[in-house]
N, C-alpha and C positions, 0 to 999 in steps of 0.2 A: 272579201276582207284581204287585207294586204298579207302577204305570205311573211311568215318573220323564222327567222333563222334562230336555232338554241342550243345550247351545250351541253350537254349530261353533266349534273354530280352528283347523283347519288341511284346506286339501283341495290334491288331484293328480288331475288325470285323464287318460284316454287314450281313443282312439276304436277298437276291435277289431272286426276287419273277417277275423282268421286267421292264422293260423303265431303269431311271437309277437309281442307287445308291451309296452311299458314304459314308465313316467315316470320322473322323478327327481327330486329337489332337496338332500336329504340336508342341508339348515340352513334352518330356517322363519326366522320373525321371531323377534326376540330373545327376545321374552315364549315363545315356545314353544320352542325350541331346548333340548335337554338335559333336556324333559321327556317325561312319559308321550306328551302330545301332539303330538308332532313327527313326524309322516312322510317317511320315506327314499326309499319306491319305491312304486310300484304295479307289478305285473304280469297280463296275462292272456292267459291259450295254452289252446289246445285240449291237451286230458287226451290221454295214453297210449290210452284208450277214447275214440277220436273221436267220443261219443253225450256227452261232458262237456265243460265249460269248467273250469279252474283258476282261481282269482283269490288272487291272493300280497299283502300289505300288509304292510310296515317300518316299523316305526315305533324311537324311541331309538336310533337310530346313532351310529357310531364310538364305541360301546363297547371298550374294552380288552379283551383276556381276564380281567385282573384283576381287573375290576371286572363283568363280565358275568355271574360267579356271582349277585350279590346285586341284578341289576335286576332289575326284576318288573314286572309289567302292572297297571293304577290300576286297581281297583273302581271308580269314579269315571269313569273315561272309557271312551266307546264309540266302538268303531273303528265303520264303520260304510260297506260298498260299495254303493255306487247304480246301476242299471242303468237307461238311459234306453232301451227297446228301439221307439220309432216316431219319433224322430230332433226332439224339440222341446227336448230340453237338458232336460227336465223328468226327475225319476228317477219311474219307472212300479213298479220294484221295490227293495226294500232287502236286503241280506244283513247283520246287526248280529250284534258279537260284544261281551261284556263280562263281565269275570272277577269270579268271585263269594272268591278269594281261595285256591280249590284248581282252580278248575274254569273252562274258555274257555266261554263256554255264546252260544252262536247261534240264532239269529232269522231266519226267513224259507227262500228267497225269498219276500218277501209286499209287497202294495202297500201304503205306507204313508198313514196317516193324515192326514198333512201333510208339507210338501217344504217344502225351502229351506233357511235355517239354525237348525231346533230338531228335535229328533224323537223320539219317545218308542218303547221297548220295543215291537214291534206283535208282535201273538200270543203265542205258546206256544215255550217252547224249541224246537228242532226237531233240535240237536244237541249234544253236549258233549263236550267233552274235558280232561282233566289235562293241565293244564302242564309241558312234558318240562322236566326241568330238564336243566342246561349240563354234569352230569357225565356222563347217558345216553350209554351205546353206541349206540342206536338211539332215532330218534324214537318220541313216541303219538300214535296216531291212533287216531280213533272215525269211525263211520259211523251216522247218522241216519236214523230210521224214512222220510226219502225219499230216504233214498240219496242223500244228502249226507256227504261225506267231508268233515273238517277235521283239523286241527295247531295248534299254537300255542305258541312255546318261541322258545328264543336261535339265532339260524344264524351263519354267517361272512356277511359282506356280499359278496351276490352282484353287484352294480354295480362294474364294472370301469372307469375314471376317471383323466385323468395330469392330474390338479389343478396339479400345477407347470407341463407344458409349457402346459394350457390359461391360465394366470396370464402365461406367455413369449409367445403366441400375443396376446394383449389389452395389453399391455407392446408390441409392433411388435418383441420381440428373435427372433421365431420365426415362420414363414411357414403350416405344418402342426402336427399331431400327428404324433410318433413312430412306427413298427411294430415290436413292440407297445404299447410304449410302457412308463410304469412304474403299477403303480394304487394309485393314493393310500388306496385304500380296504383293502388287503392286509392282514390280522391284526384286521380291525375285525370287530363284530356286531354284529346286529340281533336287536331282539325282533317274531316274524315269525307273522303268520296264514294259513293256507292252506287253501281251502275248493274242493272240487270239488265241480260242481254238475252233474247232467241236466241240457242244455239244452232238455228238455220241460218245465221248470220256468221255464222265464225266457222264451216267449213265442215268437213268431215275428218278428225284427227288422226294421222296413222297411229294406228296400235290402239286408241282409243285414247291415246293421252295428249294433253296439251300443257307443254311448257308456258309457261307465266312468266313475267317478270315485268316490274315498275321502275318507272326513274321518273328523277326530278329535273328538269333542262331547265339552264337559264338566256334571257334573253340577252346576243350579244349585241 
């Protein structure tokens, strides 16, 4: 596949260290907000098979139902998870996904050719999956020749959030958050990636921790 050149606009990260974790932001900057490129969450937990990690990426939130049939994922932009596993902020590995228009087609884990904010395709697919569409019963998943699991399709937004009391809270009219509160996010979707990996693929972390972090790149 021809090698394509892309741009970062949008990244999240988190530091996972075990059990779960998660970022948020759910509204980038204007210019990305409401587009392919806008990321909602990151997550990453250890897999059901504790020999795996998960890593979850949102992107296009507070979808409608109504309108969640008809979003779709940009040929044009790559999601794209970095793994920094010896603790220099530097990403040592990439996991890249980017839809060829039926297909979520993934990349890696593999070091990449360059870091920072451009990055190109590095190797060979390594996995692929159809796009579950928004009317399935049941998710699609595929599993890659290294036993890499993925997903790729619409979900409910799993970030749970009381956006009003947090707005009464910075307002001085409210002291806490509620129990449990109300979540702003309730009937909303995400278009959402999920990739399980062997963690014999991603190295041995210093200190046992690995820096995370996702971005959105577009094609220039």
């Amino acid at each position: 596949m021809k090698k394509r050149t892309l741009i970062v606009a949008a990244t999240i990260a988190v530091i996972f260290t075990g059990g779960i974790v998660w970022a948020s932001d759910h509204t980038d900057a204007p210019a990305v907000t409401g587009t392919s490129l806008d990321i909602t969450d990151l997550y990453a937990f250890q897999g059901a098979n504790s020999s795996n990690l998960v890593f979850v990426v949102n992107t296009q939130g507070l979808l409608a139902p109504t309108a969640t049939g008809a979003a779709a994922f940009d040929p044009n932009t790559l999601i794209e998870i970095n793994i920094d596993n010896n603790g220099d902020n530097v990403e040592d590995l990439v996991i890249e996904a980017i839809y060829d228009g039926t297909n979520m087609n993934f990349y890696g884990p593999i070091a990449p050719s360059s870091t920072g904010l451009k990055s190109k395709l590095e190797g060979s697919v390594t996995a692929k999956v159809a796009v579950t569409p928004y009317s399935a019963t049941s998710p699609v998943t595929a599993t890659g020749a290294n036993g890499m699991m993925v997903f790729a399709g619409p979900r409910d937004d799993p970030f749970f959030f009381d956006l009003n009391q947090y707005h009464k809270i910075l307002a001085g009219t409210a002291t806490g958050f509620n129990n449990p509160g109300t979540d702003a996010f309730a009937g909303t979707n995400v278009l959402s990636i999920v990739v399980e990996v062997p963690k014999s693929l991603l190295g041995t972390p210093t200190g046992g921790k690995f820096n995370v972090w996702a971005q959105t790149k577009k094609k220039l």
